[in-house]
C-alpha positions as YAML, in Angstrom:
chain: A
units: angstrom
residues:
- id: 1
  name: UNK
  ca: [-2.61, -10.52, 2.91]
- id: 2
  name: UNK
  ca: [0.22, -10.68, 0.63]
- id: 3
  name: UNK
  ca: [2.37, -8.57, 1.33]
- id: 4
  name: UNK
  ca: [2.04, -7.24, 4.89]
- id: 5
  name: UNK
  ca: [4.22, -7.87, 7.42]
- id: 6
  name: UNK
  ca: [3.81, -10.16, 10.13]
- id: 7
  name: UNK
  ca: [2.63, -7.65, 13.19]
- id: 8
  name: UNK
  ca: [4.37, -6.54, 16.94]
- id: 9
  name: UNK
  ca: [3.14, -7.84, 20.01]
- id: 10
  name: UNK
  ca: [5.30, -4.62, 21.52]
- id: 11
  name: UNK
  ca: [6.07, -0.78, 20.57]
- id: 12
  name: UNK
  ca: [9.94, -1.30, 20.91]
- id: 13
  name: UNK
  ca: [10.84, -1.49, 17.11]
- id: 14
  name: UNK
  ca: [12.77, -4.85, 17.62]
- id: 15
  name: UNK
  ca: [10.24, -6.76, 19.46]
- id: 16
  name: UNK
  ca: [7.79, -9.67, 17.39]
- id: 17
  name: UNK
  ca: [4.85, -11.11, 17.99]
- id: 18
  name: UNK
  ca: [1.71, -12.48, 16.91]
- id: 19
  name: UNK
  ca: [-0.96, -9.24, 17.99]
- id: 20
  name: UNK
  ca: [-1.13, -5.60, 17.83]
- id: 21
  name: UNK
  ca: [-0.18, -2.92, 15.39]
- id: 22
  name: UNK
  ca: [3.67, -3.23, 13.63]
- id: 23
  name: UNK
  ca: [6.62, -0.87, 13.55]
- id: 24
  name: UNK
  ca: [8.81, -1.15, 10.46]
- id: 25
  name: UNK
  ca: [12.14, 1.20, 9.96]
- id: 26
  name: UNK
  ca: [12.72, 3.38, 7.52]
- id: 27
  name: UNK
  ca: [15.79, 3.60, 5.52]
- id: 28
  name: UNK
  ca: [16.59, 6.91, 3.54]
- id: 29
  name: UNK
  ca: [19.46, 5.99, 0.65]
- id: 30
  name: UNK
  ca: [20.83, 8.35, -1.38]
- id: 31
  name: UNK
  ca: [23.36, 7.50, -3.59]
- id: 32
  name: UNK
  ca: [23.97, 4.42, -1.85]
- id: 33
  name: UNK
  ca: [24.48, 6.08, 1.45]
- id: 34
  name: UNK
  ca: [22.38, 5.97, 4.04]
- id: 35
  name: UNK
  ca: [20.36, 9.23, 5.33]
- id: 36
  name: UNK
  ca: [18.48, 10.48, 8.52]
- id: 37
  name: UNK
  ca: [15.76, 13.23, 8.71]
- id: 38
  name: UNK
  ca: [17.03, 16.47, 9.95]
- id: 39
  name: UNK
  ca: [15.27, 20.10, 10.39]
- id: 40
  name: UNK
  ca: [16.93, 21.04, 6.64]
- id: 41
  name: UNK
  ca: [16.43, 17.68, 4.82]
- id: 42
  name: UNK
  ca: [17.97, 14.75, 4.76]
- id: 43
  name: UNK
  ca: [22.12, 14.90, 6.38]
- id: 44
  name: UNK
  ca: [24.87, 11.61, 5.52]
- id: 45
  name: UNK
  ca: [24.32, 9.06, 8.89]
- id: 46
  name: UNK
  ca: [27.60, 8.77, 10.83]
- id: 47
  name: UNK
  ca: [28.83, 6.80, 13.11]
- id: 48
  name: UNK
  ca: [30.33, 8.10, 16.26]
- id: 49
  name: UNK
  ca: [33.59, 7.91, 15.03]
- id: 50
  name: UNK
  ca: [32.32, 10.54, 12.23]
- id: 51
  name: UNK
  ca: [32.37, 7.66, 9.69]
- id: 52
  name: UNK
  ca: [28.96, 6.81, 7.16]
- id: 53
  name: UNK
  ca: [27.29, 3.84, 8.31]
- id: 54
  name: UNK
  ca: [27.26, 1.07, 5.85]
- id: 55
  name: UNK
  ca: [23.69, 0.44, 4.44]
- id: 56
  name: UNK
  ca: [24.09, -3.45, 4.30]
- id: 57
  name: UNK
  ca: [25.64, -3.81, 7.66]
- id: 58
  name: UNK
  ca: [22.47, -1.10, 8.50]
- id: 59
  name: UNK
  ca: [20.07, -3.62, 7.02]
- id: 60
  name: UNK
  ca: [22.06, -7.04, 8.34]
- id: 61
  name: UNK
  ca: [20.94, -5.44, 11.59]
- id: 62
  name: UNK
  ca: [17.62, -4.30, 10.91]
- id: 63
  name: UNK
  ca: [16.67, -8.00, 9.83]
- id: 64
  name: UNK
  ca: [17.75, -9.43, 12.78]
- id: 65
  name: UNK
  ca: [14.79, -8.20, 14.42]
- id: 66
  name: UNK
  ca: [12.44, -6.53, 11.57]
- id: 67
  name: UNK
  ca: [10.79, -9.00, 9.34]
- id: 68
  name: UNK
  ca: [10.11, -5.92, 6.60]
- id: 69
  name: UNK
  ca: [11.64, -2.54, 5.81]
- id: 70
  name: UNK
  ca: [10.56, 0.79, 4.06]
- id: 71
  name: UNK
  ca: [12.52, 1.55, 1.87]
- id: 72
  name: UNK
  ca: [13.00, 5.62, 0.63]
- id: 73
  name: UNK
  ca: [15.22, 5.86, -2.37]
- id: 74
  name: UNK
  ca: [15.94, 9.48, -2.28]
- id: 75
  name: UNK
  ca: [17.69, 9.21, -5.80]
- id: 76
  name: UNK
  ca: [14.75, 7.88, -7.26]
- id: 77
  name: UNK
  ca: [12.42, 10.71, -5.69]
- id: 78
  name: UNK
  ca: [14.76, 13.67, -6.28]
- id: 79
  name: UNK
  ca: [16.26, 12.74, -9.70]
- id: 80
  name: UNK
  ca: [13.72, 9.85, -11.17]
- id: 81
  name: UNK
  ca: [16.98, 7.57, -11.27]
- id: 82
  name: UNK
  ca: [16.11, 4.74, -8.38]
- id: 83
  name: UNK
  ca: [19.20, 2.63, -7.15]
- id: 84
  name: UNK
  ca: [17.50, -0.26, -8.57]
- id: 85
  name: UNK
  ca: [21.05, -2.23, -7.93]
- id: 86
  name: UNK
  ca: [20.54, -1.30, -4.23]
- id: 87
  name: UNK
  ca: [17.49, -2.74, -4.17]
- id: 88
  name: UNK
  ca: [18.09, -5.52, -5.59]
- id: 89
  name: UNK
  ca: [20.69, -6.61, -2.91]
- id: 90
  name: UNK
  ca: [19.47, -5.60, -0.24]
- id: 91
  name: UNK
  ca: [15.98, -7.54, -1.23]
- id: 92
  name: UNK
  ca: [17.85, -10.16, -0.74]
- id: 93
  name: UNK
  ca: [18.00, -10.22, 2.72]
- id: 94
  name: UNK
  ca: [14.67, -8.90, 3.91]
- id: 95
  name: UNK
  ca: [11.27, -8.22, 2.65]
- id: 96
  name: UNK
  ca: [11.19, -4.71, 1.33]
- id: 97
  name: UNK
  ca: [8.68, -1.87, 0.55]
- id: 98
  name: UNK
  ca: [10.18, 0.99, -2.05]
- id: 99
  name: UNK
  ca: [9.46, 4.35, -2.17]
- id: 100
  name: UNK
  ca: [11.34, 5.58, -5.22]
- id: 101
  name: UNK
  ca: [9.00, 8.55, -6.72]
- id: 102
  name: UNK
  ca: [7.14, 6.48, -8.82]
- id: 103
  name: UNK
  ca: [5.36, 8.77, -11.89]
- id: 104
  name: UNK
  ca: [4.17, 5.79, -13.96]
- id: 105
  name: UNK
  ca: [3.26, 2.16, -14.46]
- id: 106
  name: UNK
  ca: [6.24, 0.90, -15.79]
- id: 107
  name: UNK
  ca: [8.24, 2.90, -12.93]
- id: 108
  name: UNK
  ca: [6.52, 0.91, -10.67]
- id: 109
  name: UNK
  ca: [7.46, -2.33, -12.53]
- id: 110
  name: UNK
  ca: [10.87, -1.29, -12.58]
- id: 111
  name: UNK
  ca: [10.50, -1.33, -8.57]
- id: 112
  name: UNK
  ca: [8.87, -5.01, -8.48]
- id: 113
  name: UNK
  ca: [11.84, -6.44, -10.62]
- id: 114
  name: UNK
  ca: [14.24, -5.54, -7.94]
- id: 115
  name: UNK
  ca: [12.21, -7.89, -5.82]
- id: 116
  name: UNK
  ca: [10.53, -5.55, -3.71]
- id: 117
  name: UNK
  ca: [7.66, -7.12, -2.33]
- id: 118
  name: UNK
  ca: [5.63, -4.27, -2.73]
- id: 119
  name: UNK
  ca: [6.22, -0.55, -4.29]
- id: 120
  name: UNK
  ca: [5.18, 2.44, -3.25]
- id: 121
  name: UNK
  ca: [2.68, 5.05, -5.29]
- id: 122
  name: UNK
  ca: [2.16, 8.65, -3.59]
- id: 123
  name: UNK
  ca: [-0.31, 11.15, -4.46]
- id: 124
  name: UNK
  ca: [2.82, 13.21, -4.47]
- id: 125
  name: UNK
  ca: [4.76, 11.84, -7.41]
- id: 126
  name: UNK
  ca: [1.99, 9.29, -9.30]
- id: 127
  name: UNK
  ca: [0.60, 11.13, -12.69]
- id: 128
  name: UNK
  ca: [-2.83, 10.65, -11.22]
- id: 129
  name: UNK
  ca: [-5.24, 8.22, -11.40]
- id: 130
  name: UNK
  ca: [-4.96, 6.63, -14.67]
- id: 131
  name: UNK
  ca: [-1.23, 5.44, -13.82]
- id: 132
  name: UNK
  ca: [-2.86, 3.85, -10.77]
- id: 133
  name: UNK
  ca: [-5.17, 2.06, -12.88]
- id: 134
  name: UNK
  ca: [-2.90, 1.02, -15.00]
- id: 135
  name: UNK
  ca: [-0.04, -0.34, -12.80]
- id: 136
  name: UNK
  ca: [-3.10, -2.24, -10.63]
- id: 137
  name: UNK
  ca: [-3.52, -3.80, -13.74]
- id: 138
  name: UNK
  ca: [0.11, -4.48, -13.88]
- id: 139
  name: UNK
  ca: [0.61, -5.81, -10.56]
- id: 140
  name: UNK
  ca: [-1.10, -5.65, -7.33]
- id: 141
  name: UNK
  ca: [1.81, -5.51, -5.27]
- id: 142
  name: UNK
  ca: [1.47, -1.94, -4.63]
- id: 143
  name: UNK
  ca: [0.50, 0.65, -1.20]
- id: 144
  name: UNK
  ca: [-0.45, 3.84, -1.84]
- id: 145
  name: UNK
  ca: [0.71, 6.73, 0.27]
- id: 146
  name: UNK
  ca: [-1.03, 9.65, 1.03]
- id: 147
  name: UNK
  ca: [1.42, 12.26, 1.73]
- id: 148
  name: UNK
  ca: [-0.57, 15.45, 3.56]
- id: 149
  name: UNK
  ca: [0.28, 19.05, 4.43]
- id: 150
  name: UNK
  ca: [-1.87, 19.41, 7.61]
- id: 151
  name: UNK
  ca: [-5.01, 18.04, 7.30]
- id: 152
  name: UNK
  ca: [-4.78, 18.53, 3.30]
- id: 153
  name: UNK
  ca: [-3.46, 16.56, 0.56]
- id: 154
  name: UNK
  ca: [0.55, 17.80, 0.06]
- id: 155
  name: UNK
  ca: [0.57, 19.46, -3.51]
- id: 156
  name: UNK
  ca: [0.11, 16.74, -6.29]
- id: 157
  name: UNK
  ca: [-1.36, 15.80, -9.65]
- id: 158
  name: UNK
  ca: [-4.80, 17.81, -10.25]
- id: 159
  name: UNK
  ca: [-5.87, 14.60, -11.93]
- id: 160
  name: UNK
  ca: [-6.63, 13.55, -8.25]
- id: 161
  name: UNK
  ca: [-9.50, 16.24, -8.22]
- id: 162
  name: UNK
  ca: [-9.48, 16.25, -4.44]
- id: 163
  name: UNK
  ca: [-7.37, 17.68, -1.23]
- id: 164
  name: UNK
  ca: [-9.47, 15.47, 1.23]
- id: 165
  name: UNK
  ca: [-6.90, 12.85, 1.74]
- id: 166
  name: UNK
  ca: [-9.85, 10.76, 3.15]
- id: 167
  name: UNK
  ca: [-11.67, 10.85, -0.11]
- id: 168
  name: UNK
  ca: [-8.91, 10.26, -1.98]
- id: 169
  name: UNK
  ca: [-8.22, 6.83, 0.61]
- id: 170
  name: UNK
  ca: [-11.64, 5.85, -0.82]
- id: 171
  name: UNK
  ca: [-10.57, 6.27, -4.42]
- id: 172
  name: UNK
  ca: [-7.61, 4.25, -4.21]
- id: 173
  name: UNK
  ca: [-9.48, 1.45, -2.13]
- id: 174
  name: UNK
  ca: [-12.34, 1.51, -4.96]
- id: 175
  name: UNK
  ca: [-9.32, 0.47, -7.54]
- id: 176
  name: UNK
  ca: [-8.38, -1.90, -5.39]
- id: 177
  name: UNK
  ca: [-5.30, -1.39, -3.80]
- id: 178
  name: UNK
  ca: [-5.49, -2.32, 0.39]
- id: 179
  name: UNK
  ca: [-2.56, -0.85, 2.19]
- id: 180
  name: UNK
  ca: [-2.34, 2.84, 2.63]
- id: 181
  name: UNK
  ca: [0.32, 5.19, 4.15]
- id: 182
  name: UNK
  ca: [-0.57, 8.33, 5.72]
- id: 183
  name: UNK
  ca: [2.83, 10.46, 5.42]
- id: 184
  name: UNK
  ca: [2.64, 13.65, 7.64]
- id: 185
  name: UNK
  ca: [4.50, 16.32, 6.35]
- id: 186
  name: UNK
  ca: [5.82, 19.26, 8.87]
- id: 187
  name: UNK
  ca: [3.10, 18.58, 11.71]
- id: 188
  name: UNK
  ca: [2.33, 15.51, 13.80]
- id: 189
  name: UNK
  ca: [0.13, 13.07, 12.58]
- id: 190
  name: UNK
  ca: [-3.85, 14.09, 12.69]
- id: 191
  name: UNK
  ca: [-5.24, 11.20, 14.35]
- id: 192
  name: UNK
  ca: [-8.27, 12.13, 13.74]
- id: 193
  name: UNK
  ca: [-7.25, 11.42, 9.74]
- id: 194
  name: UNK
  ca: [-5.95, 8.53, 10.32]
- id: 195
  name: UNK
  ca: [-8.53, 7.00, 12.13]
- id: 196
  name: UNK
  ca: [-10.75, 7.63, 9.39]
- id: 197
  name: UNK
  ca: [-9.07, 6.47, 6.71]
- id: 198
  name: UNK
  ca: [-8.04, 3.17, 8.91]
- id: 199
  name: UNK
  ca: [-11.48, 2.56, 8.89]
- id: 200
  name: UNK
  ca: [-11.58, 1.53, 5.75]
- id: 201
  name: UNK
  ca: [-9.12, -0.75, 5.67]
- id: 202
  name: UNK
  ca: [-5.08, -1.19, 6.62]
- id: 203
  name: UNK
  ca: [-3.51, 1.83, 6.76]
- id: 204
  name: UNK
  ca: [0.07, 2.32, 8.02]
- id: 205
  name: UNK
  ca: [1.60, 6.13, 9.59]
- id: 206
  name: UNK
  ca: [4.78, 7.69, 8.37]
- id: 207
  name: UNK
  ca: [6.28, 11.15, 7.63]
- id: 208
  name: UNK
  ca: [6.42, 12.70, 11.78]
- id: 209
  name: UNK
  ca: [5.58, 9.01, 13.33]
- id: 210
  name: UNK
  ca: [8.57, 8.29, 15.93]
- id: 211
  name: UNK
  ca: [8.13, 5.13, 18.23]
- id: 212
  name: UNK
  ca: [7.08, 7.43, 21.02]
- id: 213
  name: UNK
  ca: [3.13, 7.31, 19.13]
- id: 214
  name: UNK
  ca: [3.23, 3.54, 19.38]
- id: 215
  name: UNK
  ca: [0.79, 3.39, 21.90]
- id: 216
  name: UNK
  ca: [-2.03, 5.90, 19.18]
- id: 217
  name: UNK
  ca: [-2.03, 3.19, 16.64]
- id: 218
  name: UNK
  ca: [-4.16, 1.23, 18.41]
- id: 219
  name: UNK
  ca: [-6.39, 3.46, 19.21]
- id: 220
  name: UNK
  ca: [-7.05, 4.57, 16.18]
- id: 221
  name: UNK
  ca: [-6.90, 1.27, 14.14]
- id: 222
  name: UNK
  ca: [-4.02, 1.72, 12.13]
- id: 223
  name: UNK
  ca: [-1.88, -1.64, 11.15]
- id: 224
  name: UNK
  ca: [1.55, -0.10, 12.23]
- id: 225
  name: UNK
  ca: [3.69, 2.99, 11.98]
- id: 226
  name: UNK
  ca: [7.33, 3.54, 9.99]
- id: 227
  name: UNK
  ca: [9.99, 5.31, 11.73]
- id: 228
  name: UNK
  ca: [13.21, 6.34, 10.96]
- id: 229
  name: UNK
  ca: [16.49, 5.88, 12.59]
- id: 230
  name: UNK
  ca: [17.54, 8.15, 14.14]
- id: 231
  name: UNK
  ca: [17.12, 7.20, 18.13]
- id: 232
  name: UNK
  ca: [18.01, 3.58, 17.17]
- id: 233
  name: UNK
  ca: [21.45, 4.62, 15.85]
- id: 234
  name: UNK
  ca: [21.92, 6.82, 19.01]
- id: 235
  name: UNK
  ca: [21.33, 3.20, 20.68]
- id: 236
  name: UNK
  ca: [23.72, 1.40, 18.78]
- id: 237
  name: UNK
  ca: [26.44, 3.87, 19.44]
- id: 238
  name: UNK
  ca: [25.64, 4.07, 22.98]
- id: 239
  name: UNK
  ca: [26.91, -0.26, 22.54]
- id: 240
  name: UNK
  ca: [29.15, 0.13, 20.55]
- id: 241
  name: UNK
  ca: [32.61, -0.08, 22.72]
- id: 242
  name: UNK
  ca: [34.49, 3.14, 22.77]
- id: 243
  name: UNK
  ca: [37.70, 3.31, 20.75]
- id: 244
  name: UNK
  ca: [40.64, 3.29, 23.22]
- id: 245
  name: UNK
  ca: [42.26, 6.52, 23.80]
- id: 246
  name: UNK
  ca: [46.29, 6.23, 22.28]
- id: 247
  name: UNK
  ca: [48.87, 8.59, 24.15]
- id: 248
  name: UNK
  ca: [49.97, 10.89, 21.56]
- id: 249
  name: UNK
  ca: [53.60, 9.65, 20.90]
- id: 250
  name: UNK
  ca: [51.18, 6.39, 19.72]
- id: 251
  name: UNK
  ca: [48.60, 8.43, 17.95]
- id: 252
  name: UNK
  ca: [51.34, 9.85, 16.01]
- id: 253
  name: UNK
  ca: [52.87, 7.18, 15.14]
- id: 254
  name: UNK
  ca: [49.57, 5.57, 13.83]
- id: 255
  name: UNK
  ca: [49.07, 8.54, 11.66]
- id: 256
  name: UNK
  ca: [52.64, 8.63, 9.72]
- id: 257
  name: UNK
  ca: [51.73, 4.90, 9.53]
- id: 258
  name: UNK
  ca: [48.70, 5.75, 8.08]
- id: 259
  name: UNK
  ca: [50.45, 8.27, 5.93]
- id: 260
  name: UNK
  ca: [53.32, 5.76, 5.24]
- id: 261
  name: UNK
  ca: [50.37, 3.52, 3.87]
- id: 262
  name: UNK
  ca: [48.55, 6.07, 1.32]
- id: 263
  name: UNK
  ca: [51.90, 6.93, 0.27]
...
C-alpha cells in the first residue's frame, strides 16, 4: 500500500523486519523546536546538559533505524500556520506523516507539497465530511485520525453526525481512505475500540500508546502504534558520555573566556 511503512519484526522501536505490527516515533515541533508530552502540555526537549535538542540531528537519528516518522506540527494545530519549511527538510531525509491541524482541502495540499508522503485529517480539526471528500478527490495520500475522549469521539465538527468513533471508521473507509489512527486522549487506549475498528482495515494507535503496549497490537490487529520520545531520549542521555567535571579555578576561567568571547 502506498504509503505505509515497511513493518517490525520486534516491539523495541529501532528494530526492522519483515512481520508483525510497526512502531513509528512521534515528533512534536513547535516553532522549530522539538517537544515531549508532559502532564500540562507539551514542555521544550532538553538535553541533559539543559540544552534543546536539535530536531534534524533528532531526525538524523530516528532514520537510522525508523524507515517513517509522525510528524505533529504543533504550530500548525495551535495557530493554523504549519512549519511547512520544516517539513520540507526534514522530508528529505525520511518518509514522513504530518499532522498539522488540517481544516480543509487545500490545507491538506499544502502538507503533500512539503513532500510528506501522507497527511494527516482528524475528526478534531477537519470541517467535516465534505473537506474529506474533497481532498480524497485531491489526493489520496491521506490517514485519517480518530482522536477520542474515552470511548467517544473528542469534540469535533457536528457535520460528522456521530460520537461512535467506530461508525465514523466506517464513514471514512466508505470514502475511501485506508489507514486510520486511533488517538487516545487522557485514558489508555480501549482495546476493545481498536480492535473493532482494525477490523476493518489498517488502523494504527497513538495519543497514550508507549512501547510498553507493543505486545496488544497484535492481538487486536492493529498495523502498528506511534510513540513519542520521551524514554528514548532518557536512553540516549544515559550514552551519551558525561561532560568532565573542571576544578573550579578551570571552570572559571572557561566562563570569563566565555564572557571574553560575547564581549
Amino acid at each position: 500500500m502506498t504509503g505505509a511503512p515497511r513493518p517490525l519484526a520486534s516491539s523495541r522501536p529501532t528494530a526492522r523486519g519483515a512481520t508483525g505490527p510497526s512502531l513509528v516515533p512521534c515528533l512534536l515541533l513547535k516553532g522549530g523546536q522539538v517537544l515531549l508530552p508532559g502532564e500540562e502540555g507539551p514542555t521544550l526537549a532538553r538535553t541533559a546538559a539543559g540544552t534543546p535538542f536539535d530536531p534534524f540531528d533528532v531526525v538524523d537519528r530516528l532514520a537510522e533505524s525508523s524507515p517513517l516518522l509522525y510528524v505533529v506540527d504543533l504550530d500548525g494545530i495551535e495557530r493554523g500556520d504549519p512549519q511547512l519549511d520544516y517539513l520540507q527538510e526534514i522530508s528529505r531525509d525520511v518518509s514522513i506523516w504530518v499532522d498539522a491541524g488540517v481544516r480543509s482541502a487545500e490545507q491538506a495540499i499544502d502538507a503533500l507539497v512539503t513532500g510528506a508522503r501522507r497527511v494527516v485529517l482528524s475528526s478534531a480539526h477537519l470541517n467535516g465530511p465534505r473537506e474529506l471528500r474533497r481532498t480524497w478527490r485531491l489526493s489520496t495520500e491521506v490517514v485519517f485520525e480518530l482522536e477520542l475522549a474515552g470511548a467517544k469521539l473528542a469534540p469535533a465538527h457536528e457535520g460528522w453526525g456521530t460520537e461512535d468513533p467506530v461508525a465514523l471508521a466506517a464513514t471514512v473507509r466508505d470514502v475511501g481512505v485506508d489507514h486510520l489512527v486511533v488517538s487516545p486522549r487522557g485514558s489508555d487506549p480501549d482495546w476493545a475500540t481498536v480492535r473493532a475498528i482494525a477490523a476493518g482495515g489498517p488502523t494504527w494507535v497513538d495519543g497514550t500508546f508507549s512501547t510498553g503496549d507493543a505486545g496488544r497490537l497484535t492481538e487486536v490487529g492493529a498495523s502498528g502504534g506511534i510513540y513519542h520520545l520521551n524514554d528514548l531520549f532518557a536512553r540516549w542521555e544515559e550514552k551519551t558520555p558525561p561532560t568532565p567535571d573542571l576544578p573550579r579555578a578551570a571552570r572559571d576561567d572557561e566562563n570569563q573566556n566565555q564572557l571574553t568571547h560575547d564581549e
